[in-house]
C-alpha positions as CSV (number, residue, x, y, z in Angstrom):
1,X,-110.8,-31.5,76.9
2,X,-108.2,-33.2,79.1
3,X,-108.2,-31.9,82.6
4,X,-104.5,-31.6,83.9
5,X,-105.0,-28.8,86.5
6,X,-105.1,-29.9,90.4
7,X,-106.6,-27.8,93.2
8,X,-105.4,-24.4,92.9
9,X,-103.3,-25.1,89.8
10,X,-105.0,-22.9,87.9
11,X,-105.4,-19.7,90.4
12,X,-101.4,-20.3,90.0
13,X,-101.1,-20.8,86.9
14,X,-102.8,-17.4,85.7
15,X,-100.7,-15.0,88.1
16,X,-97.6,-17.2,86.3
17,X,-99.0,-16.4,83.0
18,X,-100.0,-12.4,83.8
19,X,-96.7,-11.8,85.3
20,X,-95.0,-13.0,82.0
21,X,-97.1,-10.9,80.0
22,X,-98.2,-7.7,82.1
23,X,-100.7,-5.8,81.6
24,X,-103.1,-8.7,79.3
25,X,-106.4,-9.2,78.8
26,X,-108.4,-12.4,79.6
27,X,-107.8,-13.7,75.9
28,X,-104.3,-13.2,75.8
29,X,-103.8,-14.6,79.6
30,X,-105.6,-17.7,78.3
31,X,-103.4,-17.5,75.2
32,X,-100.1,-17.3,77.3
33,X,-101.3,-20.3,79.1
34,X,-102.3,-22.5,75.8
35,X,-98.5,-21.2,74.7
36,X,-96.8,-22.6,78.2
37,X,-98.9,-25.5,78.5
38,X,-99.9,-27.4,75.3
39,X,-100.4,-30.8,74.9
40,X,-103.9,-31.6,75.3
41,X,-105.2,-29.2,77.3
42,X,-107.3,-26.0,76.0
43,X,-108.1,-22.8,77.8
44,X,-111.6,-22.8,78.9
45,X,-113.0,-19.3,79.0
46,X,-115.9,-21.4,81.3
47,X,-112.9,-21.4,83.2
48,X,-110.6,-19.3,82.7
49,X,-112.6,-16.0,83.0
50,X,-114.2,-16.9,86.6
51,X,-110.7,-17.9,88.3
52,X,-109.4,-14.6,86.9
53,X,-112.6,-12.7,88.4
54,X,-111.7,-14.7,91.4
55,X,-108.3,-13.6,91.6
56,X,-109.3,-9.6,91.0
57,X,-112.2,-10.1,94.2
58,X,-108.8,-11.7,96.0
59,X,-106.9,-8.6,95.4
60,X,-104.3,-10.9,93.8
61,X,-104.5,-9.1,90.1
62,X,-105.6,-5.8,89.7
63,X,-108.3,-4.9,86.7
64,X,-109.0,-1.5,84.8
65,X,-111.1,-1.1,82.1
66,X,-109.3,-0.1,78.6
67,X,-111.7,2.3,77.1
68,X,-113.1,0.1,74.6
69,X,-115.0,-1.9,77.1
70,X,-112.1,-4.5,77.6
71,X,-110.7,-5.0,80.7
72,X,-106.7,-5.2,81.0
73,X,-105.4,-7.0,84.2
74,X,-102.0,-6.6,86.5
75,X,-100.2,-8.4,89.7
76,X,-100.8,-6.9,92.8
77,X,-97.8,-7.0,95.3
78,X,-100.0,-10.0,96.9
79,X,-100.2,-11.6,93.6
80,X,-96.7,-11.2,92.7
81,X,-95.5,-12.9,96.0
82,X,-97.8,-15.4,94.9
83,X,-96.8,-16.0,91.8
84,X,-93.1,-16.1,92.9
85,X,-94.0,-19.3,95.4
86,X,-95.4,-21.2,92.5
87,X,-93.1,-20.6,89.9
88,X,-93.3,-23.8,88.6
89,X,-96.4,-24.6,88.5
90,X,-96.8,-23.9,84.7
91,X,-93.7,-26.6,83.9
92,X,-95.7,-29.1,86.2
93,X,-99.0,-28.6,84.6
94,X,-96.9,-28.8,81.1
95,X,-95.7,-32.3,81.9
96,X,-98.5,-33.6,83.2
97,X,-100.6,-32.2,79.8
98,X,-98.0,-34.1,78.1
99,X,-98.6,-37.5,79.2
100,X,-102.4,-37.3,80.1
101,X,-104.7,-39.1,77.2
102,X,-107.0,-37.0,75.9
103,X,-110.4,-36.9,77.3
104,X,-113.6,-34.9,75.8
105,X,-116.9,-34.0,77.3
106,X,-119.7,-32.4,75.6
107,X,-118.8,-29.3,77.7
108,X,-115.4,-29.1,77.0
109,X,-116.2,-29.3,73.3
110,X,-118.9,-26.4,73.2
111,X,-116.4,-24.3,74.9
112,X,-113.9,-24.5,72.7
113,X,-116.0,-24.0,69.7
114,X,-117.3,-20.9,71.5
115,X,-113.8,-20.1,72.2
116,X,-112.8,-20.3,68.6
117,X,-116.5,-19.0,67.2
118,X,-114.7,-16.5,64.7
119,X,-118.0,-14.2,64.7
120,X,-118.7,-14.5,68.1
121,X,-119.4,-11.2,69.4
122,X,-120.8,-9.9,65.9
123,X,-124.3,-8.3,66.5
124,X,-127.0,-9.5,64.7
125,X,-130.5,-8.4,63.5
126,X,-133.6,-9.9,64.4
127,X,-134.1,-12.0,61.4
128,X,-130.3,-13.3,61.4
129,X,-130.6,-14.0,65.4
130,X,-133.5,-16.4,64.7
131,X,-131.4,-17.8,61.6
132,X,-128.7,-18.7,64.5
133,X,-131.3,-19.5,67.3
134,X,-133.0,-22.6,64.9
135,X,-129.5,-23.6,64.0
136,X,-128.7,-23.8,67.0
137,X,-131.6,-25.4,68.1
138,X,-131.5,-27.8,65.3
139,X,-127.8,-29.0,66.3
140,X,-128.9,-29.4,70.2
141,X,-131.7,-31.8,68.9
142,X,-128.7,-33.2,67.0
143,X,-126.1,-33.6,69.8
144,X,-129.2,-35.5,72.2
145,X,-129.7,-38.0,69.7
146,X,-126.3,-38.7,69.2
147,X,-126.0,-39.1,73.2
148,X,-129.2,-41.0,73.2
149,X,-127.4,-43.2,70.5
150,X,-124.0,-43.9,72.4
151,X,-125.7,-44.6,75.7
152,X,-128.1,-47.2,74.4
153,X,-125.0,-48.9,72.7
């Protein structure tokens, strides 16, 4: 969608959001940050999910799994020192979400309807997985000719 987040904004941004809502998951870190954000922006897990990875390798958060194969995420010392020096760096992406005009790319939109996909991690047969695969299929041949359309216009 709209991209509001400068160098390093983001890496900020998520040991803001974790220390508000300590110990979280990925989803509800990216929720908290949709939540102090807004505007036009959207969480990318594209996004989201490799800065918080990066973070973890960093030492800045600290990650254990949960028993059901999630993992749950806290501030490190580092990261809480961290977070502290950029305290305001959610209010700053905030305003600047605000008064940013929307813009979309075709990357931006697949990720958010993978984000909101509300059977996303259901497990399918064989027969239902090709049902999805030549739907999917069948929209990508879609999506190009409507590409194809707006650049020749």
């Amino acid at each position: 969608m709209t991209r509001v987040f400068r160098r390093g904004e983001l890496r900020a941004a998520i040991l803001m959001a974790l220390s508000r809502i300590e110990p979280a998951n990925g989803y509800a870190v990216m929720q908290e940050l949709a939540g102090a954000i807004g505007g036009a922006w959207k969480p990318s897990p594209g996004a989201v999910y490799p800065a918080i990875l990066g973070l973890e390798d960093a030492g800045l958060i600290l990650g254990s799994d949960d028993g059901s194969g999630a993992r749950t995420y806290r501030l490190s010392e580092a990261g809480r020192r961290e977070a502290l020096a950029d305290d305001d760096v959610l209010e700053t992406v905030a305003d600047r979400a605000r008064t940013t005009a929307p813009t979309h790319t075709v990357g931006s939109l697949l990720d958010a309807f993978a984000a909101g996909a509300e059977h996303r991690s259901r497990r399918l047969d064989p027969a239902d997985a090709r049902k999805v695969e030549r739907l999917l299929d069948t929209t990508a041949g879609r999506l190009a000719s409507i590409l194809e359309e707006t650049t020749d216009g």
